[in-house]
mmCIF file of the N, C-alpha and C atoms, coordinates in Angstrom:
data_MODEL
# 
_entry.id   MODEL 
# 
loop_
_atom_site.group_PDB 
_atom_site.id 
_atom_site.type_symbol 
_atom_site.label_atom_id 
_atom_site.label_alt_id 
_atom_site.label_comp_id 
_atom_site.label_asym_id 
_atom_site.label_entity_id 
_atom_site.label_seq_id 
_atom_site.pdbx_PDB_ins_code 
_atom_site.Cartn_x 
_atom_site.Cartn_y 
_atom_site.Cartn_z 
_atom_site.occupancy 
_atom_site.B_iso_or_equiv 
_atom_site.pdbx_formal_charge 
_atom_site.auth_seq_id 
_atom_site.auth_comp_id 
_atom_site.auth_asym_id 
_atom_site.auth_atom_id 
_atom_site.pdbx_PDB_model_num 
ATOM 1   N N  . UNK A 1 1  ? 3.603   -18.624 -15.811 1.00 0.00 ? 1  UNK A N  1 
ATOM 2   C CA . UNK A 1 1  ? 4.021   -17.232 -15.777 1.00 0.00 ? 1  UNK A CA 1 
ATOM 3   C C  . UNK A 1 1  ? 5.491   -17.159 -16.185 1.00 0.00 ? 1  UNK A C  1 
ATOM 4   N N  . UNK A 1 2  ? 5.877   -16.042 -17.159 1.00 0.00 ? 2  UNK A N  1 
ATOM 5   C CA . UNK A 1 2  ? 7.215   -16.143 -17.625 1.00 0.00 ? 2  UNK A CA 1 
ATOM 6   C C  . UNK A 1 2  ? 8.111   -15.515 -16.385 1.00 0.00 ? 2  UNK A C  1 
ATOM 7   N N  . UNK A 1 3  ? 9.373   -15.828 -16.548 1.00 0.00 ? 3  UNK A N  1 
ATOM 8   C CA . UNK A 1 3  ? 10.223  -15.159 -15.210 1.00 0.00 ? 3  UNK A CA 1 
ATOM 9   C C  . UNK A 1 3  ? 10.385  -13.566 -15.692 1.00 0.00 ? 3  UNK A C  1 
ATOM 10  N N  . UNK A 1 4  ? 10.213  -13.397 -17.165 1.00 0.00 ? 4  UNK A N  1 
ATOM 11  C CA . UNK A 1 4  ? 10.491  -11.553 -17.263 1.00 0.00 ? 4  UNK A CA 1 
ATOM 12  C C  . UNK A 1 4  ? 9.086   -11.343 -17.698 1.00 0.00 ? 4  UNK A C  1 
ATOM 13  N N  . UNK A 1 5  ? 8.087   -11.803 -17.254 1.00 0.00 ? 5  UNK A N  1 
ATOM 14  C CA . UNK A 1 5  ? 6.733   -11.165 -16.884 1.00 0.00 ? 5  UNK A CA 1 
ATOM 15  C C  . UNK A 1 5  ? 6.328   -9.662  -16.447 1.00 0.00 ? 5  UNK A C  1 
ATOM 16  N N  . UNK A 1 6  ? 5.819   -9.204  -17.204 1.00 0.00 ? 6  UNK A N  1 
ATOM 17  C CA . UNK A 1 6  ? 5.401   -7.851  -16.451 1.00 0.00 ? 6  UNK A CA 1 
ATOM 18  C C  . UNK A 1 6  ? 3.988   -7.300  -16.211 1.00 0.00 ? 6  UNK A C  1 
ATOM 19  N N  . UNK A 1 7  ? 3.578   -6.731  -15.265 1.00 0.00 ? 7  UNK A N  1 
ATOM 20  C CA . UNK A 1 7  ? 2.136   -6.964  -15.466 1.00 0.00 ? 7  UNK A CA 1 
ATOM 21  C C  . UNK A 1 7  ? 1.911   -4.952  -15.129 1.00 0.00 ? 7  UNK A C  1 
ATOM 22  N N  . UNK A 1 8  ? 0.283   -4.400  -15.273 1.00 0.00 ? 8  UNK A N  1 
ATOM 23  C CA . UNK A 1 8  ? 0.496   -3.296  -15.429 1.00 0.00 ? 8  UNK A CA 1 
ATOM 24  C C  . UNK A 1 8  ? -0.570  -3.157  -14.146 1.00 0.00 ? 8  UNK A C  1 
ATOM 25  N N  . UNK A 1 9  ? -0.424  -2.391  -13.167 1.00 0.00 ? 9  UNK A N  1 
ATOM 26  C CA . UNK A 1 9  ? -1.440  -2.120  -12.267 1.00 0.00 ? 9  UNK A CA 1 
ATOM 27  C C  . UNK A 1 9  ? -1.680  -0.556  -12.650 1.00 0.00 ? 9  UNK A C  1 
ATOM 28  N N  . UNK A 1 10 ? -3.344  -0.272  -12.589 1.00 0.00 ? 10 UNK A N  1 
ATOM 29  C CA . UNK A 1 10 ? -3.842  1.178   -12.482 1.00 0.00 ? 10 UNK A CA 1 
ATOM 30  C C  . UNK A 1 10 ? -4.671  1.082   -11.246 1.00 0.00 ? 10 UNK A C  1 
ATOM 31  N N  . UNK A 1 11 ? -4.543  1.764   -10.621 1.00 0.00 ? 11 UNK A N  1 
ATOM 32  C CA . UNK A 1 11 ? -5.647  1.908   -9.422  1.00 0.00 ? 11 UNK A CA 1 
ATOM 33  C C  . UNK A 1 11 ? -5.590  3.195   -8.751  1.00 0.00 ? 11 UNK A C  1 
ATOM 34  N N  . UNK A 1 12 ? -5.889  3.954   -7.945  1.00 0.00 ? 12 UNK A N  1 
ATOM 35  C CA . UNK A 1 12 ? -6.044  4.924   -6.255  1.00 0.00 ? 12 UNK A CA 1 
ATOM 36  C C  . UNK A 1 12 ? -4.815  4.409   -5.702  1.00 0.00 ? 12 UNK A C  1 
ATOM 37  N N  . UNK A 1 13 ? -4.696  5.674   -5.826  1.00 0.00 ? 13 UNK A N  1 
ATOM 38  C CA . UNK A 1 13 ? -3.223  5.786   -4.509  1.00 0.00 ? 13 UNK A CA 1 
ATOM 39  C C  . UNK A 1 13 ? -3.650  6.819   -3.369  1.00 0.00 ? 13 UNK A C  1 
ATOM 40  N N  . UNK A 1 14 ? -3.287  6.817   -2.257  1.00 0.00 ? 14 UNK A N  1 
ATOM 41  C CA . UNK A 1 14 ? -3.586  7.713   -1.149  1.00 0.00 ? 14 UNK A CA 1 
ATOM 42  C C  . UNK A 1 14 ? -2.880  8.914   -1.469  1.00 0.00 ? 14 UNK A C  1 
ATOM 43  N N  . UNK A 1 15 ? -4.168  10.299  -1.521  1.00 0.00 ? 15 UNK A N  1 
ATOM 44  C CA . UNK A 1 15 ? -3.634  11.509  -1.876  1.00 0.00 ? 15 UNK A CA 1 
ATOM 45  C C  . UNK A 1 15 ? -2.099  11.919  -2.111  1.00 0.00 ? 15 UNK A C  1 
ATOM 46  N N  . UNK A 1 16 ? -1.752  12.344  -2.824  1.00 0.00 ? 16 UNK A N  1 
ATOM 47  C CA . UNK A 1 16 ? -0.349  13.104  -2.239  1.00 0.00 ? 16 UNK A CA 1 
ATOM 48  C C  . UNK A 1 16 ? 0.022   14.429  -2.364  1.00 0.00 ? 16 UNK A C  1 
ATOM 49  N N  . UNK A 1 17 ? -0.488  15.051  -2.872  1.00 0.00 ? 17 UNK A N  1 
ATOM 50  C CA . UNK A 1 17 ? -0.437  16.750  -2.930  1.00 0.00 ? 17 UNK A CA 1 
ATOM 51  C C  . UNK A 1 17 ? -1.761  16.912  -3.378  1.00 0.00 ? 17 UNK A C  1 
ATOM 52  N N  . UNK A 1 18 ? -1.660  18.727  -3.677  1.00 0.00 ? 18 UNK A N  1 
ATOM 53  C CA . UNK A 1 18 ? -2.794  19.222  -3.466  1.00 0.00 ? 18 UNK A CA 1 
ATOM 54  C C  . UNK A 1 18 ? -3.625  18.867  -4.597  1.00 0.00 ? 18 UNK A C  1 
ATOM 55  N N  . UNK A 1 19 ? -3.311  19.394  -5.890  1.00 0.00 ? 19 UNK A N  1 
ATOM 56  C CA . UNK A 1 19 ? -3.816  18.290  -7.048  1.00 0.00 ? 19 UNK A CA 1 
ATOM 57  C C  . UNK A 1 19 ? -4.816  17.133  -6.604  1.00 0.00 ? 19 UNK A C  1 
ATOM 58  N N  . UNK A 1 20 ? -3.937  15.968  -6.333  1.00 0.00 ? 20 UNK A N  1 
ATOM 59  C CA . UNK A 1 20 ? -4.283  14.493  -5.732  1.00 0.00 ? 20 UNK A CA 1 
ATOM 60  C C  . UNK A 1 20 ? -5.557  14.480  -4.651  1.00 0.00 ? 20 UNK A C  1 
ATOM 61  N N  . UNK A 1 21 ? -5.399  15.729  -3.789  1.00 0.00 ? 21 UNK A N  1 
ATOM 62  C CA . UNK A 1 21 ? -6.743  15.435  -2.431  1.00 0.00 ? 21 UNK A CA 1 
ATOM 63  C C  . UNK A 1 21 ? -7.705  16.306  -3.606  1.00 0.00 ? 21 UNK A C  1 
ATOM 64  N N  . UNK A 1 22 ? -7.525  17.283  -4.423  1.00 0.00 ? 22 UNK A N  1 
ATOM 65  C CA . UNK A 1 22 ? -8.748  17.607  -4.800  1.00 0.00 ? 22 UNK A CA 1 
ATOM 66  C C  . UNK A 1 22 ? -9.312  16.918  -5.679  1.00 0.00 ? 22 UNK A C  1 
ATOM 67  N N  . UNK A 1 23 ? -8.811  15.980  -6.467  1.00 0.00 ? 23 UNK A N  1 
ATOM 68  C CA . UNK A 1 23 ? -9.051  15.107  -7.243  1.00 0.00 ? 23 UNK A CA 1 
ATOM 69  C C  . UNK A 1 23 ? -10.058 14.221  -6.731  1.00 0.00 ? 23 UNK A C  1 
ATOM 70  N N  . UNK A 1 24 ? -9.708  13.352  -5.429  1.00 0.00 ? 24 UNK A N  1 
ATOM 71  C CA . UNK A 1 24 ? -10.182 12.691  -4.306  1.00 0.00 ? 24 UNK A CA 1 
ATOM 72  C C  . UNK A 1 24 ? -11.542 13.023  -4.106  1.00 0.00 ? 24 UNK A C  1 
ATOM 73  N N  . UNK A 1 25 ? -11.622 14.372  -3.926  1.00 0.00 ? 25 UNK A N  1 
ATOM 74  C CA . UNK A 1 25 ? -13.262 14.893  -3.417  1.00 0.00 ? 25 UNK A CA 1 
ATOM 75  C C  . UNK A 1 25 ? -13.894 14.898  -4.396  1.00 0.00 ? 25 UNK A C  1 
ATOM 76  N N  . UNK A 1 26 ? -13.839 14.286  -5.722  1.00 0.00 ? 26 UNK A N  1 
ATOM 77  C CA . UNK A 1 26 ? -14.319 14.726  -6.763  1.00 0.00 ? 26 UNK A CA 1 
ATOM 78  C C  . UNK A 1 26 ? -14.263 12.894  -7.008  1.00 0.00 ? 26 UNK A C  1 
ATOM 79  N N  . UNK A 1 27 ? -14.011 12.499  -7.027  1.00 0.00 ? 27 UNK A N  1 
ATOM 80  C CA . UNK A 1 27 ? -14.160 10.932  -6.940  1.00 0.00 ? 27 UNK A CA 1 
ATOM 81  C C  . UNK A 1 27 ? -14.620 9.898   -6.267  1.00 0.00 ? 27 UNK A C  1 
ATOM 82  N N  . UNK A 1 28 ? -14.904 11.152  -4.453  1.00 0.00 ? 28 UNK A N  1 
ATOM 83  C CA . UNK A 1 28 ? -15.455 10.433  -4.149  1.00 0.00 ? 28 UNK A CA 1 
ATOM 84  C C  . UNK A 1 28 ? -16.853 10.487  -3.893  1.00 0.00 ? 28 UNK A C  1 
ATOM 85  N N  . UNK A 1 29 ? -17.376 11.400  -4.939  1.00 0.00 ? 29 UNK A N  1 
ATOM 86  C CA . UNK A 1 29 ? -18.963 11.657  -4.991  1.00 0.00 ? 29 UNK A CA 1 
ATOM 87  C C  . UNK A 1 29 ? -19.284 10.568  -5.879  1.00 0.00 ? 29 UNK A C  1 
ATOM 88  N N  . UNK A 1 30 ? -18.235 10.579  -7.033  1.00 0.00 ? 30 UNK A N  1 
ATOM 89  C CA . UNK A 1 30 ? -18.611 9.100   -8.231  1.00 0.00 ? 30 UNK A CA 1 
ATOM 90  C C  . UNK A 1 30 ? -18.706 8.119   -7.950  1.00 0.00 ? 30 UNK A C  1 
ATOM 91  N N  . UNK A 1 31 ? -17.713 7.830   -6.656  1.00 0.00 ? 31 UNK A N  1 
ATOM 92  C CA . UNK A 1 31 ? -17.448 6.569   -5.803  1.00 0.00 ? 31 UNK A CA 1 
ATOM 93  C C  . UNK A 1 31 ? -18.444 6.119   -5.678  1.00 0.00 ? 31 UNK A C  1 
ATOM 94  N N  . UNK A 1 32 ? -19.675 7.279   -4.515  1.00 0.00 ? 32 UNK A N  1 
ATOM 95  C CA . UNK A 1 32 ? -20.597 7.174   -4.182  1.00 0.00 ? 32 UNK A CA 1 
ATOM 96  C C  . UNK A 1 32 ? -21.834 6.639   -4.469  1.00 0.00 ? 32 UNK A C  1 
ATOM 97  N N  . UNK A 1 33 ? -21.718 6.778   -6.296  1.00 0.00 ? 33 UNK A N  1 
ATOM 98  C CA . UNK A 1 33 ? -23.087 6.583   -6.744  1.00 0.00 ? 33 UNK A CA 1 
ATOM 99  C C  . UNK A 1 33 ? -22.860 5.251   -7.282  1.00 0.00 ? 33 UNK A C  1 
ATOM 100 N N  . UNK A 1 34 ? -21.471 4.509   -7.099  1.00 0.00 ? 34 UNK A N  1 
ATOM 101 C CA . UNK A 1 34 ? -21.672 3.474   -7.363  1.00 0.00 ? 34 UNK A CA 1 
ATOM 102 C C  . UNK A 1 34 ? -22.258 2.559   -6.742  1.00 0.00 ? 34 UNK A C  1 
ATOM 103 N N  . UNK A 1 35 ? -22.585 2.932   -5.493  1.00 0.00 ? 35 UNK A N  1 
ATOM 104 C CA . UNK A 1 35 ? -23.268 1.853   -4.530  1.00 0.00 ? 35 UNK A CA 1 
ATOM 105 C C  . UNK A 1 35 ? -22.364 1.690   -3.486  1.00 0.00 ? 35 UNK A C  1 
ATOM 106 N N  . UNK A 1 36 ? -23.067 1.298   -2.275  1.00 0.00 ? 36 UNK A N  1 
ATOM 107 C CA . UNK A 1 36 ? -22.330 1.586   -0.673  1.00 0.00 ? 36 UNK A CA 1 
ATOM 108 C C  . UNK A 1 36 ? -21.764 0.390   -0.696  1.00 0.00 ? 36 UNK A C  1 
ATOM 109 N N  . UNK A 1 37 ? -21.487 -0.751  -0.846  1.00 0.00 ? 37 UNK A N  1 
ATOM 110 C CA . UNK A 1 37 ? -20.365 -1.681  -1.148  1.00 0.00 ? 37 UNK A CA 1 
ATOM 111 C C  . UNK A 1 37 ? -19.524 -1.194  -1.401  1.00 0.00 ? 37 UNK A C  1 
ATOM 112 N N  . UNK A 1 38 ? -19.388 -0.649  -2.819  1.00 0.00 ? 38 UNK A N  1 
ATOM 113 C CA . UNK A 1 38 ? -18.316 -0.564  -4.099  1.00 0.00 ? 38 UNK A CA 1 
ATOM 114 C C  . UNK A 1 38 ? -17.655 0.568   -3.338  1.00 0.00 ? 38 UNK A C  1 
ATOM 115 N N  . UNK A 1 39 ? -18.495 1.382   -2.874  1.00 0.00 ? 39 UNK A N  1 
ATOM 116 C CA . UNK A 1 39 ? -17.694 3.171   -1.981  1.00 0.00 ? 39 UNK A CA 1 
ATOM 117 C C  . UNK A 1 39 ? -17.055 2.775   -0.785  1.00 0.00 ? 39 UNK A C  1 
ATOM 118 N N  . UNK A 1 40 ? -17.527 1.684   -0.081  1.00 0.00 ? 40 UNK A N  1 
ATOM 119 C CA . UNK A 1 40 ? -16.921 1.227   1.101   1.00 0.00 ? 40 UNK A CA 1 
ATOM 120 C C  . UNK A 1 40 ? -15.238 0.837   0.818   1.00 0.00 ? 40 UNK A C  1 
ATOM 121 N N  . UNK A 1 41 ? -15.521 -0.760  -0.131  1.00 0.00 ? 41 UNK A N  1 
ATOM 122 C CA . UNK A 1 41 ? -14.471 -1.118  -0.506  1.00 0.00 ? 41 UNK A CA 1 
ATOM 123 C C  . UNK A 1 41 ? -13.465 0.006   -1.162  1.00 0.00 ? 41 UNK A C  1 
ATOM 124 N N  . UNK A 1 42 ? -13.710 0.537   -1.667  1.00 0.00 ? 42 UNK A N  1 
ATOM 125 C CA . UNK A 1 42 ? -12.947 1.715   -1.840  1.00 0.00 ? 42 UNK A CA 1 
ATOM 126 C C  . UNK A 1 42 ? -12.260 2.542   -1.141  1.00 0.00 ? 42 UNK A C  1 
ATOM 127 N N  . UNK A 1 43 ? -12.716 2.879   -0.060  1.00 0.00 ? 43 UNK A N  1 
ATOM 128 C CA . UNK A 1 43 ? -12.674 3.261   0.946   1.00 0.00 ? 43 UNK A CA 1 
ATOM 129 C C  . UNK A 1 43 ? -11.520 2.694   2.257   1.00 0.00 ? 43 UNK A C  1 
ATOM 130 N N  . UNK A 1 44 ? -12.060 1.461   1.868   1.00 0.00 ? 44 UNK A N  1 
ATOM 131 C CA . UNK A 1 44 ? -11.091 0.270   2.517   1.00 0.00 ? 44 UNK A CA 1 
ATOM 132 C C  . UNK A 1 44 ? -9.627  0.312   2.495   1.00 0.00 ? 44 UNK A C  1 
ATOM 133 N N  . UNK A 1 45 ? -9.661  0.214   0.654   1.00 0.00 ? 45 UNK A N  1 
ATOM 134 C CA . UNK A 1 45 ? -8.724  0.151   -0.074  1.00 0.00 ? 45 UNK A CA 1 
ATOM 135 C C  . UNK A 1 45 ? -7.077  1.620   0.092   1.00 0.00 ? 45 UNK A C  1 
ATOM 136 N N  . UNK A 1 46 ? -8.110  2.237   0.468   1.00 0.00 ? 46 UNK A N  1 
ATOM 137 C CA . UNK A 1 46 ? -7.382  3.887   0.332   1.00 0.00 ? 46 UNK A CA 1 
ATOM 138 C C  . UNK A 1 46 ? -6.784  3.629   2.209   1.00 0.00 ? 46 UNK A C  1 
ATOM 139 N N  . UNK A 1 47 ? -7.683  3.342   2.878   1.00 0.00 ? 47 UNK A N  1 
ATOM 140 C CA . UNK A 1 47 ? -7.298  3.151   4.474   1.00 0.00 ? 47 UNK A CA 1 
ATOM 141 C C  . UNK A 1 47 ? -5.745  2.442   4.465   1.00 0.00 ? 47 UNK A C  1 
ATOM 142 N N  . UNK A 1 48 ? -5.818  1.251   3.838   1.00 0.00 ? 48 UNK A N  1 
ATOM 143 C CA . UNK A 1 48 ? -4.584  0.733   3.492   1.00 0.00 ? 48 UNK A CA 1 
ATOM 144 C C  . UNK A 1 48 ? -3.377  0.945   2.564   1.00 0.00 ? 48 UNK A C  1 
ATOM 145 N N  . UNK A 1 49 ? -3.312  2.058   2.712   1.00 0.00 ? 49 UNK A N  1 
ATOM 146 C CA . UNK A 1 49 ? -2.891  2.444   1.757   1.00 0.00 ? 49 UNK A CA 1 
ATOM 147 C C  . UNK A 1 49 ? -2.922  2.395   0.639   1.00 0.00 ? 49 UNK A C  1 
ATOM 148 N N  . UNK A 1 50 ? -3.420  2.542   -0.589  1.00 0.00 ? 50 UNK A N  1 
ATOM 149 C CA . UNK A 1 50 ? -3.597  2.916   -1.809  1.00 0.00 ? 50 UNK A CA 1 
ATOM 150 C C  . UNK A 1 50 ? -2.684  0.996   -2.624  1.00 0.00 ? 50 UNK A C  1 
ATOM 151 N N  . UNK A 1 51 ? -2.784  1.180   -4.196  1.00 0.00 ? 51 UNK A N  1 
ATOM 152 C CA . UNK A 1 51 ? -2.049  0.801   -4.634  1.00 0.00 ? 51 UNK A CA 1 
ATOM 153 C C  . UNK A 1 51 ? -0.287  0.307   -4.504  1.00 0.00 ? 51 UNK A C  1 
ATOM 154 N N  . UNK A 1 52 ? -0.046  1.392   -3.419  1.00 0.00 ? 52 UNK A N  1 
ATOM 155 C CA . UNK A 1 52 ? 1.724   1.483   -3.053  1.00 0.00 ? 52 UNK A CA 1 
ATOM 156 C C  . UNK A 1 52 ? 1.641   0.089   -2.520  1.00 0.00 ? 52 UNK A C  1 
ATOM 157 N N  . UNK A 1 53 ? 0.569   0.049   -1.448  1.00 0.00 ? 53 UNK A N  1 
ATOM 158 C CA . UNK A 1 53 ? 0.406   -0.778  -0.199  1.00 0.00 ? 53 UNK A CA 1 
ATOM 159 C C  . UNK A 1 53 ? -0.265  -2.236  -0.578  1.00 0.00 ? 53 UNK A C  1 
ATOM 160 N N  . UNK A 1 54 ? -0.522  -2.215  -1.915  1.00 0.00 ? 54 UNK A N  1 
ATOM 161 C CA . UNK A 1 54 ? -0.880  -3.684  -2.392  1.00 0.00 ? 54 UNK A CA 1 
ATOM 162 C C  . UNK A 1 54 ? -0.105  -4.319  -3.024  1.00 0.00 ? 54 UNK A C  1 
ATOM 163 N N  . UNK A 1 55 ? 0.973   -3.572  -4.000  1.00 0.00 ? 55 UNK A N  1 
ATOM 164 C CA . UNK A 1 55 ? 2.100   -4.017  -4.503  1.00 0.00 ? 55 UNK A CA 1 
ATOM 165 C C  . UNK A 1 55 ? 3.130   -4.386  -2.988  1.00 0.00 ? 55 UNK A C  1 
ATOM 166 N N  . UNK A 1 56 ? 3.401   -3.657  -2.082  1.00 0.00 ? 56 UNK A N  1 
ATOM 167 C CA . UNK A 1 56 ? 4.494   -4.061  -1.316  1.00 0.00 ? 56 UNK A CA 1 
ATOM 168 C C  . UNK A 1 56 ? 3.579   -5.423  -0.335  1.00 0.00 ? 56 UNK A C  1 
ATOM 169 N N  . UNK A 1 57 ? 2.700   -5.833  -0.353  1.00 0.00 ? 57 UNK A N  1 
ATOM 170 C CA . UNK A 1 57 ? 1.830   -6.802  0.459   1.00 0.00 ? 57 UNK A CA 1 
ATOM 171 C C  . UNK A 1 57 ? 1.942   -7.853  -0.527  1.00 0.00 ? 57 UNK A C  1 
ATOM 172 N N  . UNK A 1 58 ? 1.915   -8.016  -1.939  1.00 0.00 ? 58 UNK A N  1 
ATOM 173 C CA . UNK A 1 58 ? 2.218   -9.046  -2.558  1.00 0.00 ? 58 UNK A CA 1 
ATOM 174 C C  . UNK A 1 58 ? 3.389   -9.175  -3.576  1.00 0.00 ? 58 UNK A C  1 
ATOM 175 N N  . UNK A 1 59 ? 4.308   -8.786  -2.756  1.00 0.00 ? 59 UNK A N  1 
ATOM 176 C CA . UNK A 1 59 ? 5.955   -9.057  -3.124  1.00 0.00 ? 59 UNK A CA 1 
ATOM 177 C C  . UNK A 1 59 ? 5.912   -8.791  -4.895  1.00 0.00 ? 59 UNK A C  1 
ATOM 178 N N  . UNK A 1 60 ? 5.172   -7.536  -5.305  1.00 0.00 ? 60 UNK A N  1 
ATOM 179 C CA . UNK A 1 60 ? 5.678   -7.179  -6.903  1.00 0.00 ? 60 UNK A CA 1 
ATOM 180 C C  . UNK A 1 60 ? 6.450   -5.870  -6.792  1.00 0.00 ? 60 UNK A C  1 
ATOM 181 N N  . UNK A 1 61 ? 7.372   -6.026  -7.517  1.00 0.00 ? 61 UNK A N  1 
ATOM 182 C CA . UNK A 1 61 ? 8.649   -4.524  -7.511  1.00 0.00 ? 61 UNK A CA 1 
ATOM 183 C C  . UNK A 1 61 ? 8.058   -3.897  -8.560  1.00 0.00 ? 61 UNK A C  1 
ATOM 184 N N  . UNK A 1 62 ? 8.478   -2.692  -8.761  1.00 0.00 ? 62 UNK A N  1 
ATOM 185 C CA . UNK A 1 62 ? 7.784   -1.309  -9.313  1.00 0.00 ? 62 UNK A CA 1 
ATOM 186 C C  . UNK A 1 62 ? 8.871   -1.171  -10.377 1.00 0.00 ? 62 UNK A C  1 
ATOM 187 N N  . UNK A 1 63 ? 8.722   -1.008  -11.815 1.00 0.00 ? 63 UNK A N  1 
ATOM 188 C CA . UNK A 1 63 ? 9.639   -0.998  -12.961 1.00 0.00 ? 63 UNK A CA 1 
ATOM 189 C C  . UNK A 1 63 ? 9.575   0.742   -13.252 1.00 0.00 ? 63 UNK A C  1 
ATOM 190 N N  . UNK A 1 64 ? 8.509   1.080   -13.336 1.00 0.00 ? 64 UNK A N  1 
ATOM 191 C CA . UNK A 1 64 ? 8.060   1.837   -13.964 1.00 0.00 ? 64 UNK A CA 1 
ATOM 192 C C  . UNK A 1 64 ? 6.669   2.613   -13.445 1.00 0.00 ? 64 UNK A C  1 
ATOM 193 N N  . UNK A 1 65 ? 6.810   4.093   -12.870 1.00 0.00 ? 65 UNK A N  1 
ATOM 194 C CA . UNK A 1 65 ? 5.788   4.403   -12.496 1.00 0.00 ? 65 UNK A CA 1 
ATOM 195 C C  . UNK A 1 65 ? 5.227   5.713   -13.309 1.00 0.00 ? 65 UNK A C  1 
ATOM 196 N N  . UNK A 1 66 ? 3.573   6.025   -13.265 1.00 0.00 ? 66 UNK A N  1 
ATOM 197 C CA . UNK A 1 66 ? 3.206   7.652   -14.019 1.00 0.00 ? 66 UNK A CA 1 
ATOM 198 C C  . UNK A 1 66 ? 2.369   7.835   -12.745 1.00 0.00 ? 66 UNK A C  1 
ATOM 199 N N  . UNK A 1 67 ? 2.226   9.502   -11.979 1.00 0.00 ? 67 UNK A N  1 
ATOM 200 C CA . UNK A 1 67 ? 1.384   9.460   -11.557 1.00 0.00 ? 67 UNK A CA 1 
ATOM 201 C C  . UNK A 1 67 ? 0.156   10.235  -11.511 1.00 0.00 ? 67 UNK A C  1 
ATOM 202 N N  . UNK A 1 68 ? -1.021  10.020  -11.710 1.00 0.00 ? 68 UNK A N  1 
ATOM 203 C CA . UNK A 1 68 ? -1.805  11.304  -12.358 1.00 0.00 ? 68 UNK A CA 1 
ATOM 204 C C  . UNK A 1 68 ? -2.709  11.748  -10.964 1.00 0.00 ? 68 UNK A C  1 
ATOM 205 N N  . UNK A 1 69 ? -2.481  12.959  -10.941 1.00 0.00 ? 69 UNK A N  1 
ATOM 206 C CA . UNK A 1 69 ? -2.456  13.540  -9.832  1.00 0.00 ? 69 UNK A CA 1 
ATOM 207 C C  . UNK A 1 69 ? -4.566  13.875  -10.515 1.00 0.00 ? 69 UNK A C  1 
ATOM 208 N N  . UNK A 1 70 ? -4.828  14.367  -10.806 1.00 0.00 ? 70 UNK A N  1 
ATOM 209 C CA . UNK A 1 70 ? -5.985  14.743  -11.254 1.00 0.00 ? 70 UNK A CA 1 
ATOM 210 C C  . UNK A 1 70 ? -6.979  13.695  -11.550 1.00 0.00 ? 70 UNK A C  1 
ATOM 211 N N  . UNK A 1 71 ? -6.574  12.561  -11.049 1.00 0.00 ? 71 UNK A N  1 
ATOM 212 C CA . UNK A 1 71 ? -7.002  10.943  -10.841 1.00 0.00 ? 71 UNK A CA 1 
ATOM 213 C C  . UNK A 1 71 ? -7.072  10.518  -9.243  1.00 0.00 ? 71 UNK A C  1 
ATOM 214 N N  . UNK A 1 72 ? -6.000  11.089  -8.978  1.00 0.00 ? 72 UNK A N  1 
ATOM 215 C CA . UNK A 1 72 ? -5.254  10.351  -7.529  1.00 0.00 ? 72 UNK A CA 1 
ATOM 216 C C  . UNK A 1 72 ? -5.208  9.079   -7.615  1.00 0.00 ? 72 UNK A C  1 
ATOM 217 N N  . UNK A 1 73 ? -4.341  8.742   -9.166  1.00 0.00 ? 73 UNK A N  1 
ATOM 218 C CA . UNK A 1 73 ? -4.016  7.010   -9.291  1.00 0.00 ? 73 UNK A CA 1 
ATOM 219 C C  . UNK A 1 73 ? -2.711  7.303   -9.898  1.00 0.00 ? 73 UNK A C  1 
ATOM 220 N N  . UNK A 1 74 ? -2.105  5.794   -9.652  1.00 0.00 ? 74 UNK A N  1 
ATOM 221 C CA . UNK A 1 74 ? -0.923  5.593   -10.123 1.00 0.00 ? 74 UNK A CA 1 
ATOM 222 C C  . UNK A 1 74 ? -1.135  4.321   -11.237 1.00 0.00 ? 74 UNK A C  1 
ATOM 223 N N  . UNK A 1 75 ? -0.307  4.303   -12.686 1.00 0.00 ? 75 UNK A N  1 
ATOM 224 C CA . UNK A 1 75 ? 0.054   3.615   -13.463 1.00 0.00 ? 75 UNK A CA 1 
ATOM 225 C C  . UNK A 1 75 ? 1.349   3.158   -13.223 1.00 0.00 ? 75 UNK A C  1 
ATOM 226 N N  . UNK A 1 76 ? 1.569   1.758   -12.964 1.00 0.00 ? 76 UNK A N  1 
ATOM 227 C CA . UNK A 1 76 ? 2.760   0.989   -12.467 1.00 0.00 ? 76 UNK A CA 1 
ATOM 228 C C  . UNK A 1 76 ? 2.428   -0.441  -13.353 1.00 0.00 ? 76 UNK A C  1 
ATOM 229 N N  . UNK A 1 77 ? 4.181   0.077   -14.086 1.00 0.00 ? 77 UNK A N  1 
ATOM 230 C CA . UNK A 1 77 ? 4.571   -1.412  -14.604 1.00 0.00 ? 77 UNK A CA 1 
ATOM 231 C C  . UNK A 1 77 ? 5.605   -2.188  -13.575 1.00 0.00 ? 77 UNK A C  1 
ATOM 232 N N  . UNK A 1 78 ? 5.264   -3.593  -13.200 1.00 0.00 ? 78 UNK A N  1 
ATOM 233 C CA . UNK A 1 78 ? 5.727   -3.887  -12.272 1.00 0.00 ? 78 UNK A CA 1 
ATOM 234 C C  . UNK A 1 78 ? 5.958   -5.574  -12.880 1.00 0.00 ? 78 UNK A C  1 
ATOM 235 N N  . UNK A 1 79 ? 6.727   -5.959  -11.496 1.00 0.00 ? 79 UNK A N  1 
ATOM 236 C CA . UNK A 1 79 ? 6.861   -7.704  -12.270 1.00 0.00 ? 79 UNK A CA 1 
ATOM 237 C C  . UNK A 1 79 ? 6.933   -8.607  -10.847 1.00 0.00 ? 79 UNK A C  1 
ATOM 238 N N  . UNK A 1 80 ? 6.081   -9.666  -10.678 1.00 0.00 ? 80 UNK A N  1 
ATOM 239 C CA . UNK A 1 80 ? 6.833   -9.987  -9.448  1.00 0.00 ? 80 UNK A CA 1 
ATOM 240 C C  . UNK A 1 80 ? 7.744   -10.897 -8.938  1.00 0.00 ? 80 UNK A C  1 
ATOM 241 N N  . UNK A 1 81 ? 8.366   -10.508 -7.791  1.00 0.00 ? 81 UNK A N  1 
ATOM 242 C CA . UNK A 1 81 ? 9.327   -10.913 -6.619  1.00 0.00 ? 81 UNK A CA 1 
ATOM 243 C C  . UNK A 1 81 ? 9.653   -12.379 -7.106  1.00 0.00 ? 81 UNK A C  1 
# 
């Protein structure tokens, strides 16, 4: 791994405005039909906080963030620790 490595995370972030929770209810019917595993883990994932909460759990800093509210995900260029 190079030391100016950068890597790109997209994933679910835990709601944050109104946009973001309605987005949510609408994702999580799609969630749904993926199968009760895949909706669980998902599910899981959001309990723990979202994306924010996986970057700060494995020591990668945040370069660069977009956040699309009509997703309720965040695009983060990041590099790590």
């Amino acid at each position: 791994m190079s030391p100016d490595g950068k890597i790109v995370f997209v994933d679910f972030e835990t709601p944050w405005n109104k946009k973001s929770r309605m987005a949510c209810l609408y994702i999580y019917g799609i969630e749904r039909l993926a199968g009760k595993e895949h909706f669980e883990n998902g599910r899981q994932f959001l309990r723990q906080g979202g994306l924010s909460s996986f970057m700060q759990q494995h020591e990668v800093e945040e370069i660069d963030r977009h956040n699309v509210e009509l997703a309720h995900t965040g695009i983060v260029v990041a590099r790590f620790i």
